[in-house]
C-alpha positions as CSV (number, residue, x, y, z in Angstrom):
1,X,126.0,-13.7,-47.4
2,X,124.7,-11.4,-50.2
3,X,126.7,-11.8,-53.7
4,X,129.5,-9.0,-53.3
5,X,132.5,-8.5,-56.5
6,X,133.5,-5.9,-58.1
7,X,132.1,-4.6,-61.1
8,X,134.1,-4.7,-64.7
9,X,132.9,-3.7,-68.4
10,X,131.6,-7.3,-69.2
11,X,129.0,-6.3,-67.2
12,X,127.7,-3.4,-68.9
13,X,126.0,-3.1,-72.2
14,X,127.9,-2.5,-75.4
15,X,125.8,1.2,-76.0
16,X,126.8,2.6,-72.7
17,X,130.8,2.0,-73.9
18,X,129.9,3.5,-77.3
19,X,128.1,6.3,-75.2
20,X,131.2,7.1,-72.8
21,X,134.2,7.1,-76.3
22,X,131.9,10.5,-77.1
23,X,133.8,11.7,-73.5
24,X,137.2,10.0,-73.9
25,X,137.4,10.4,-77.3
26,X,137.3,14.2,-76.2
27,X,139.8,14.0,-73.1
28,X,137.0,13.2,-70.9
29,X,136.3,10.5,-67.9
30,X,133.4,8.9,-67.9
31,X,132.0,6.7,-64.5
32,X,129.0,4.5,-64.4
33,X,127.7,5.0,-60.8
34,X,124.7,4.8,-58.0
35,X,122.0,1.4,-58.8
36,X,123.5,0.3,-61.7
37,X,126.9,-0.5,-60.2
38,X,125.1,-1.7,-56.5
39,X,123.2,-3.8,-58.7
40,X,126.3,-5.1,-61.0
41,X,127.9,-6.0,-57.6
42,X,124.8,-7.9,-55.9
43,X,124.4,-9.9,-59.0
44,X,121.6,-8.1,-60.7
45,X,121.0,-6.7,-63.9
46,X,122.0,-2.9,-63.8
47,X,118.7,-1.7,-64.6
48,X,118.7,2.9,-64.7
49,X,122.0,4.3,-65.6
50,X,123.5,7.4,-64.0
51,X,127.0,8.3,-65.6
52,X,129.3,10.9,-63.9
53,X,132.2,13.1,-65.6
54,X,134.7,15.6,-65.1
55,X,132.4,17.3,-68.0
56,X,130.7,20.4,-67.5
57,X,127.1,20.2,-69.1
58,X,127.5,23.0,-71.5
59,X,130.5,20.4,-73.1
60,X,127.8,17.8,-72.5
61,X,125.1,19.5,-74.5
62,X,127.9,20.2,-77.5
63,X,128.9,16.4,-77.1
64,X,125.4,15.4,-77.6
65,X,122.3,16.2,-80.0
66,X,119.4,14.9,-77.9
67,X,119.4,16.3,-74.2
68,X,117.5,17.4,-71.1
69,X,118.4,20.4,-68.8
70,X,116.8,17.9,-65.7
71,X,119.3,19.6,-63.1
72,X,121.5,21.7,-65.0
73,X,122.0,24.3,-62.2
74,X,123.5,21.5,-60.4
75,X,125.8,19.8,-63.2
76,X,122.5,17.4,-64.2
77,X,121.7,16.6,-68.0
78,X,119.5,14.3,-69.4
79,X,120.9,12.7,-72.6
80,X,118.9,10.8,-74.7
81,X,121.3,8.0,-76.9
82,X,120.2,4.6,-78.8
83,X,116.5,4.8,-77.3
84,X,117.7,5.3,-73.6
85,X,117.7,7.9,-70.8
86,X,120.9,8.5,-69.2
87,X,121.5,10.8,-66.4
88,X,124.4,12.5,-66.6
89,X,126.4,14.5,-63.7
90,X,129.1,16.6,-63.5
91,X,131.6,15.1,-60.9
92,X,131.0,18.1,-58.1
93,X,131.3,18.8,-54.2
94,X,128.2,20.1,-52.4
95,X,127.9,23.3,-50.1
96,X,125.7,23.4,-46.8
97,X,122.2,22.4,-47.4
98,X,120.5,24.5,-45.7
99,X,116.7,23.6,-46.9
100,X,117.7,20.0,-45.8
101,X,117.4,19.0,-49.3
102,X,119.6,20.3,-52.4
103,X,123.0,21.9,-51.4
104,X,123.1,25.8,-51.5
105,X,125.7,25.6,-54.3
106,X,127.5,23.2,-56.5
107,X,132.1,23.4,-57.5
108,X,132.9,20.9,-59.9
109,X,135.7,18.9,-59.3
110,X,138.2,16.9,-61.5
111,X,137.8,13.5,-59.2
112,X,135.6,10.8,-59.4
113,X,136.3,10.3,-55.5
114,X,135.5,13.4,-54.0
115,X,132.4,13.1,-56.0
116,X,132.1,9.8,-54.5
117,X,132.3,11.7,-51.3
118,X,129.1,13.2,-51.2
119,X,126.9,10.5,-51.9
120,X,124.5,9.1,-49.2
121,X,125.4,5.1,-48.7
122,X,128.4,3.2,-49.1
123,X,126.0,0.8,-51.3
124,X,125.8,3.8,-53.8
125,X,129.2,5.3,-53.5
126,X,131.0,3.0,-56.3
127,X,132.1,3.8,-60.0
128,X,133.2,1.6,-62.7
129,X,135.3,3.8,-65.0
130,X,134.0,3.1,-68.7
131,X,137.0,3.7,-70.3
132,X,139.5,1.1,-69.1
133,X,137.4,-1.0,-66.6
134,X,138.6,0.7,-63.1
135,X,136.4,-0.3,-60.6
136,X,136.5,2.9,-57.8
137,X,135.1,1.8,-54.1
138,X,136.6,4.5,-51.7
139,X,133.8,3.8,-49.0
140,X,133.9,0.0,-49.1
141,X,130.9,-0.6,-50.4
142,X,131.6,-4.3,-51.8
143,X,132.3,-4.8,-48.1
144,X,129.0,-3.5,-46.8
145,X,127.4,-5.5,-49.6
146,X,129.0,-8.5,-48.3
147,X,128.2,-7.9,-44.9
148,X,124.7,-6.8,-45.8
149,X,124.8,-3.3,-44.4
150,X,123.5,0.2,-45.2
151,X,125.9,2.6,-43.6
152,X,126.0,6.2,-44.6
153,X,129.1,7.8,-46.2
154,X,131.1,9.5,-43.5
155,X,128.7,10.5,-40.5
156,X,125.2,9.5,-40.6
157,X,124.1,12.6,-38.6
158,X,125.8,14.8,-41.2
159,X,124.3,12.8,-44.6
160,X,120.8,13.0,-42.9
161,X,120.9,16.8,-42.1
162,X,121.7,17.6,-45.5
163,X,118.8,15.5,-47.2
164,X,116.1,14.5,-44.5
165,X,114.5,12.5,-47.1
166,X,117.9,10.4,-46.7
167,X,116.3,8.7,-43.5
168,X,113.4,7.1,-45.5
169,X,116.1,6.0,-48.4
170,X,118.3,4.4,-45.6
171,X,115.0,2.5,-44.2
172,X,114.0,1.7,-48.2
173,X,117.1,0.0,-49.0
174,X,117.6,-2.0,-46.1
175,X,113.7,-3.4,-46.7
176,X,114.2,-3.9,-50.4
177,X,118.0,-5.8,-50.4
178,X,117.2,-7.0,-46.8
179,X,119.9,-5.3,-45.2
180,X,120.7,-4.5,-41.6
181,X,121.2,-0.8,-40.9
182,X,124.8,0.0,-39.5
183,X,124.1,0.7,-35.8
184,X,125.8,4.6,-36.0
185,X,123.3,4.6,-39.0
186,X,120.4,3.2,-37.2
187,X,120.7,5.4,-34.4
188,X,120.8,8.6,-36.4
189,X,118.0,7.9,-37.9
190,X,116.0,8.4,-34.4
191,X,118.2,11.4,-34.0
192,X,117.8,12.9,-36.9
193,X,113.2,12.3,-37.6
194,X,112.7,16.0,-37.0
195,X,114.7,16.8,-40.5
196,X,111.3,14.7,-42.1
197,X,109.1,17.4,-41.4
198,X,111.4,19.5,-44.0
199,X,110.7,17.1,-47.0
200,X,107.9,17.1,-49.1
201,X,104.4,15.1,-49.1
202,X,105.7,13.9,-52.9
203,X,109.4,12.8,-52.1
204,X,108.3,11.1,-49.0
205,X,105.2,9.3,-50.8
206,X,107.6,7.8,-53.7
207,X,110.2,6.1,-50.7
208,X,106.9,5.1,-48.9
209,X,105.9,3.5,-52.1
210,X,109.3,1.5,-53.0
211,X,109.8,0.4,-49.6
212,X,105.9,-1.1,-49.2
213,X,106.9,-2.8,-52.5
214,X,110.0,-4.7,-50.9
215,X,109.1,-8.5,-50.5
216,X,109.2,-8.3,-47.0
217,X,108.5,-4.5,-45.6
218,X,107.7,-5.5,-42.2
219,X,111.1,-5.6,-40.7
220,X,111.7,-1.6,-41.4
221,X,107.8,-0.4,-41.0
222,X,108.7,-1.6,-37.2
223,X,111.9,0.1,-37.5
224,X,109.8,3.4,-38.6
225,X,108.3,3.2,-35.5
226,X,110.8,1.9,-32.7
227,X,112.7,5.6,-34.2
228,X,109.6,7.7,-34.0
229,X,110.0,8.4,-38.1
230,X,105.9,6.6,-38.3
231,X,104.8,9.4,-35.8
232,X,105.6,12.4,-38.1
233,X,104.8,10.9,-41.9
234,X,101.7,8.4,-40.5
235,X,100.9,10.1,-36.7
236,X,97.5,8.3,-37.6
237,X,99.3,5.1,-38.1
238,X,101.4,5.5,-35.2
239,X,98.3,6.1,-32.8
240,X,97.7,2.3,-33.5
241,X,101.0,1.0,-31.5
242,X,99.8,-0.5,-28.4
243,X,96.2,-0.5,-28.7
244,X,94.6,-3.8,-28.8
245,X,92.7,-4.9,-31.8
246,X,95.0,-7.4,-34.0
247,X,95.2,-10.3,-32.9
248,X,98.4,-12.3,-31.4
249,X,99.8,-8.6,-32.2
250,X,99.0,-4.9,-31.3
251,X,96.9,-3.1,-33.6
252,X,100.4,-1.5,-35.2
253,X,101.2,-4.8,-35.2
254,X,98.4,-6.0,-37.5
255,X,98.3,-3.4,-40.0
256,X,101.8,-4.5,-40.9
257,X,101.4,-8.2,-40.6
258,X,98.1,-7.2,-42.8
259,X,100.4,-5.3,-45.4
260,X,102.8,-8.2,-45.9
261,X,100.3,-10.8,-46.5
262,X,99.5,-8.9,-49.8
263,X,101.3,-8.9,-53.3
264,X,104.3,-6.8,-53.4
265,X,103.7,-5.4,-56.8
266,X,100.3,-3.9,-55.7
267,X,101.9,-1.1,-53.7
268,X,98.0,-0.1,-53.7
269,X,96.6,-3.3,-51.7
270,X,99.7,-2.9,-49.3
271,X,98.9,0.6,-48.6
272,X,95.3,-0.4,-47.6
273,X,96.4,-3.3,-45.8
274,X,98.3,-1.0,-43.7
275,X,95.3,1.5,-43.1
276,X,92.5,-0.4,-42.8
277,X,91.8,-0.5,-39.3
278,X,93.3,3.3,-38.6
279,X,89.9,4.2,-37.5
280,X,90.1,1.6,-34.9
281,X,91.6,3.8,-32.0
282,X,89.0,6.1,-32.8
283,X,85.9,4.0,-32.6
284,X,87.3,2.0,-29.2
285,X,84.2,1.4,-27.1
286,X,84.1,-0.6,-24.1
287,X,80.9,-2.5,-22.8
288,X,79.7,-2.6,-18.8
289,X,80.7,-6.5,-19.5
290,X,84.4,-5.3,-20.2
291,X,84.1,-6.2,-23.9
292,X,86.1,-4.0,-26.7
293,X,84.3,-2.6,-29.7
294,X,85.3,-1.1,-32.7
295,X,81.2,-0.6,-34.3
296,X,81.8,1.8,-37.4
297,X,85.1,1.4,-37.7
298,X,85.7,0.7,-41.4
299,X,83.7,3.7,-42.5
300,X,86.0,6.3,-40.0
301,X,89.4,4.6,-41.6
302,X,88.5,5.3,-45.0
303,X,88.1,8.3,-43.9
304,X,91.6,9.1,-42.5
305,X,93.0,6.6,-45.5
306,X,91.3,9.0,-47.7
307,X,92.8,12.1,-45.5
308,X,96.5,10.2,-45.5
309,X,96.7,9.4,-49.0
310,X,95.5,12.9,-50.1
311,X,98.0,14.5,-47.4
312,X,101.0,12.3,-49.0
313,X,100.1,13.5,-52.6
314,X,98.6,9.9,-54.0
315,X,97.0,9.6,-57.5
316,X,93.3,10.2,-56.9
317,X,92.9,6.7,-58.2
318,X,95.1,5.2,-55.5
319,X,93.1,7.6,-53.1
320,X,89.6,6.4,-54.2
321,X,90.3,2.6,-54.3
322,X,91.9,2.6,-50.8
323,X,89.5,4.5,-49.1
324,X,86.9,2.2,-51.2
325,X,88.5,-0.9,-49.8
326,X,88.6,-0.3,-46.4
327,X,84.9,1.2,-46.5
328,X,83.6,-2.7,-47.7
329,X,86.4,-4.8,-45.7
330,X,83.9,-6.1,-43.0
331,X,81.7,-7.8,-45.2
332,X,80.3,-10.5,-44.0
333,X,79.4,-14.3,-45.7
334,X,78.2,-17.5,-44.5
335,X,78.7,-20.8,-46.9
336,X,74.9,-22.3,-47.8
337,X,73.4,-19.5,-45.8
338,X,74.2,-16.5,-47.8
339,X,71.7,-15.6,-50.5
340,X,72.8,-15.1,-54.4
341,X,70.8,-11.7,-53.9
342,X,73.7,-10.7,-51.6
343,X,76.6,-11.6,-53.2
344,X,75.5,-9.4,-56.0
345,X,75.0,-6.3,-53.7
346,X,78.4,-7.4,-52.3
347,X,79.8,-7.5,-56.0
348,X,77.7,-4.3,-57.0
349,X,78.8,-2.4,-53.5
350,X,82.5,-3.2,-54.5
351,X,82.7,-2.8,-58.1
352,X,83.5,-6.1,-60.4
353,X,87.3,-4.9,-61.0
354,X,87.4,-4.0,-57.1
355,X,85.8,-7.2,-55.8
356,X,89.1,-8.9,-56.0
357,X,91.4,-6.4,-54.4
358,X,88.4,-6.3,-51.6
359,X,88.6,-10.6,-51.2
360,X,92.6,-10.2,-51.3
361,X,92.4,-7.7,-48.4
362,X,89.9,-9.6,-46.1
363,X,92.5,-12.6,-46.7
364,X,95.2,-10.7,-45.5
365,X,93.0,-9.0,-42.7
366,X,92.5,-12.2,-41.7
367,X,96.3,-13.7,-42.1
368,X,97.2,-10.7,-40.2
369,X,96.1,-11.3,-37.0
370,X,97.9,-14.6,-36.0
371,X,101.9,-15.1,-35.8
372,X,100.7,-18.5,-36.8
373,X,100.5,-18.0,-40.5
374,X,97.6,-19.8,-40.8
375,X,96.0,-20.3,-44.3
376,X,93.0,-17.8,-44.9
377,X,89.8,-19.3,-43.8
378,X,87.5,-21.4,-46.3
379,X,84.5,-19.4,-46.3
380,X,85.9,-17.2,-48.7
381,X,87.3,-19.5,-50.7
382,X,83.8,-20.5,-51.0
383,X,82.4,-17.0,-51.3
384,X,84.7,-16.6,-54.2
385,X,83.2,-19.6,-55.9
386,X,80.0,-18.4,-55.3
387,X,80.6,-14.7,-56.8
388,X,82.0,-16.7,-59.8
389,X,79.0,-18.6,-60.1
390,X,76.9,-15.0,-59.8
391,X,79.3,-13.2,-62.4
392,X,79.1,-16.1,-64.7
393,X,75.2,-15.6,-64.8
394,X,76.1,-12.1,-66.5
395,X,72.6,-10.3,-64.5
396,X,72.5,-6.5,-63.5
397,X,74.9,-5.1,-61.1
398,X,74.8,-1.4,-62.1
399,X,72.6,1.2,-63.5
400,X,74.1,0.9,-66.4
401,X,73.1,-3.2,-66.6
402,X,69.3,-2.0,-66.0
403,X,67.0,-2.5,-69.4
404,X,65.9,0.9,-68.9
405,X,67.5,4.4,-68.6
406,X,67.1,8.2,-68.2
407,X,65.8,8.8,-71.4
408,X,63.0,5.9,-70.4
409,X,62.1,7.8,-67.3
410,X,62.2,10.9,-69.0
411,X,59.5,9.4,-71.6
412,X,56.8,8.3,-68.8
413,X,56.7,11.6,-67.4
414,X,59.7,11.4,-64.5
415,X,61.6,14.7,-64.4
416,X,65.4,14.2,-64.8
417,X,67.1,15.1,-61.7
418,X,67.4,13.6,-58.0
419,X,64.1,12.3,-58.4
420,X,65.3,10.3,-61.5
421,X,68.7,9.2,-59.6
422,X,66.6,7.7,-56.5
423,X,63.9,5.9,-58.9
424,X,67.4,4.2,-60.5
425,X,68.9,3.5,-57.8
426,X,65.8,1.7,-56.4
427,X,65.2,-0.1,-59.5
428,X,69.1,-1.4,-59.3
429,X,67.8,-2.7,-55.8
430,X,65.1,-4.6,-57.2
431,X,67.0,-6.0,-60.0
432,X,69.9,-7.2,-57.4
433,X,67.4,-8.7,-55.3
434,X,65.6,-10.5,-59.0
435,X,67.3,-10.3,-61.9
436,X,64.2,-11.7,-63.4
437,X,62.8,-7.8,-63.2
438,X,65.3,-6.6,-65.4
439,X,63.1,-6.1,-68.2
440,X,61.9,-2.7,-69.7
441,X,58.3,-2.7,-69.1
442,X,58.4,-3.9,-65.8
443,X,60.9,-1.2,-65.2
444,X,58.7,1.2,-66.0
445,X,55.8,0.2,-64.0
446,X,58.3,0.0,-61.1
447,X,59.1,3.2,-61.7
448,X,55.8,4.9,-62.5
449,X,54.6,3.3,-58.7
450,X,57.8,4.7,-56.9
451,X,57.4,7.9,-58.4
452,X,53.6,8.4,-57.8
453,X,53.1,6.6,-54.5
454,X,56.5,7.2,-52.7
455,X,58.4,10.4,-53.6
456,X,54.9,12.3,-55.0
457,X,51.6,10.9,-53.8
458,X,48.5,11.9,-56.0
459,X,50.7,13.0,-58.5
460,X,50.3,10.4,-61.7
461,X,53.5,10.2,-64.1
462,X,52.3,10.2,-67.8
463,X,52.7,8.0,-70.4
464,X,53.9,8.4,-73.6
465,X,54.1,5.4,-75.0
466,X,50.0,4.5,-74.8
């Protein structure tokens, strides 16, 4: 049974009771609500604090020096008070919404409970008054808690049409408290998938990102599919269920599996984990023998990671080191076989920050593929000995690492441009293969017979330093 009580002013900090006496002192209420008061409830520390009032926000503004018009137009103001960031709201009853996301209009109201009223789930529907303790729980929300249940306030169909982005929310909290979603509830939220295509790439990217960072996400990544809400945010993702590929599982099957085998505070590695055999269903070839293959696949989904990512409005850091990930997951490495020479391509190819992320996927590729939970294989425990051994021996693994640069080139007659660019790049090769070549004048006369024998014949590079 999940922790369930009501909340009281012990559990609050001392500043937010010296914050709400500026509204009673003034013939104002003043109601902690949403997370802080789920979380006071489940046990937790309250973490954000949202505050609501019978206030308007021009009296919140006079009340206090420091503040934020965040939402103003709909009774929202940002006050700023001993070092934190409280949201404040005016208590209010929503119009129609007809842009399935923020109510046409706003009337402020005088009760806490009809405020209450239009709040999505029971879970968030609760006040403590923080003026004389009153714990306010119209929706029973300490009896959902108890239960572990996420049921809307009033009808689900209702709360989802007015905020499509509600559906996601519903499938967020359920993953991160592990929560069961009320069955009206649940079945809205197959009802209801078309008001998704409403909300935007941003909005639905930031629930994507709190729910893949739940412990264990699997649970409502299936439920995103059984109720079609995968095929309209991830249509890519949802071309994987039923195709063979992963495992003991379907291919949707092991992309999630994949996913939960990774760290849930690199919301990053779990989002590769869960693309990184997308291009799968597009490479699909079958032999005359009846065998299935998948050749090129890796290179296609970073491709549509790099697409999905970008569609969903990711940081172009989170786009680049996902799509770089699932480029380099099918490396390959055999213990006593497999050459110092290339583990350092390996290392070079992923980066030396990357290479870690890269091993932690192909662990989880590999975990993800059997219901068995077996432990990842030993080969790459030993192939992360052996890149330890390789890093440890400091040698080249970029152009930067190389005794020998542009300006170099540039001084033995090699023109800067592409030319230069392919003469470094070769002489990276070289180095990977021997690090013993990494020295300057060997460079050069490396470089002076790639440029005069390969990319210009008869054409002799000169040499300033004779």
């Amino acid at each position: 049974m999940a922790f369930s009580r009501k909340a009281t002013l012990d559990d609050v900090p001392a500043f937010l009771c010296e914050f709400a006496t500026r509204f009673t002192e003034s013939g104002y209420q003043c109601f902690l609500v949403g997370g802080a008061v789920r979380n006071i409830v489940l046990g937790k520390p309250p973490g954000d604090f949202d505050v609501a009032t019978d206030a308007s926000p021009e009296v919140i503004c006079e009340l206090f020096r420091r503040t934020i018009p965040t939402g103003i137009d709909h009774g929202t103001v940002t006050v700023l008070f001993r070092k934190h960031r409280i949201e404040v709201t005016t208590f209010r009853e929503d119009d129609s919404y007809s842009d399935g996301r923020r109510p046409d209009s706003v009337s402020f109201v005088s009760d806490i409970r009809t405020d209450l009223s239009r709040r999505d789930f029971t879970v968030n529907a609760m006040a403590l008054d923080l003026a004389d303790g009153t714990f306010v729980d119209p929706y029973g929300g300490t009896v959902d808690i108890r239960r572990r249940l996420i049921r809307t306030v009033g009808s689900a169909r209702d709360r989802f049409r007015e905020d499509g982005l509600r559906l996601l929310r519903a499938l967020r909290f359920s993953a991160v408290l592990e929560f069961e979603i009320e069955e009206e509830t649940a079945n809205a939220l197959s009802l209801e998938r078309e008001m998704l295509a409403s909300v935007s790439a941003e909005r639905i990217r930031d629930e994507l990102e709190k729910l893949l960072g739940a412990e264990r996400p699997g649970r409502m990544l299936r439920k995103m599919a059984e109720s079609e809400i995968v095929a309209i945010i991830l249509p890519e993702l949802d071309d994987c269920r039923g195709e063979p590929g992963g495992g003991d599982y379907d291919l949707f099957g092991h992309l999630v599996a994949t996913c939960e085998a990774l760290p849930p505070k690199r919301v990053d590695l779990r989002l590769a984990g869960l693309l990184h055999d997308i291009g799968k269903v597009r490479c699909r070839t079958r032999e005359e023998d009846g065998s299935v293959h998948y050749h090129d696949h890796e290179r296609v989904g970073a491709e549509l990671a790099e697409r999905i990512t970008r569609r969903l409005k990711f940081p172009n850091r989170t786009i680049a080191h996902v799509s770089h990930l699932i480029r380099l997951h099918m490396f390959g490495y055999e213990p006593g076989r497999t050459k110092d020479s290339a583990v350092r391509r390996l290392i070079a190819r992923a980066g030396r920050e990357s290479f870690p992320d890269l091993l932690a996927l192909r662990r989880a590729d590999i975990a993800g593929k059997t219901a068995a939970r077996i432990r990842h294989p030993r080969n790459l425990d030993e192939l992360e000995t052996h890149a330890e051994r390789v890093l440890a021996e400091d040698h080249a693994l970029t152009i930067r690492d190389l005794r020998i640069n542009g300006n170099d080139l540039a001084d033995i007659g090699i023109p800067r441009g592409p030319d230069m660019g392919v003469i470094l790049r070769e002489l990276l090769e070289t180095v990977l293969d021997d690090p013993t070549q990494n020295e300057g004048e060997t460079l050069r006369t490396i470089a002076t017979r790639i440029y005069e024998q390969r990319l210009h014949p008869g054409m002799q590079a000169r040499d300033d330093t004779e």
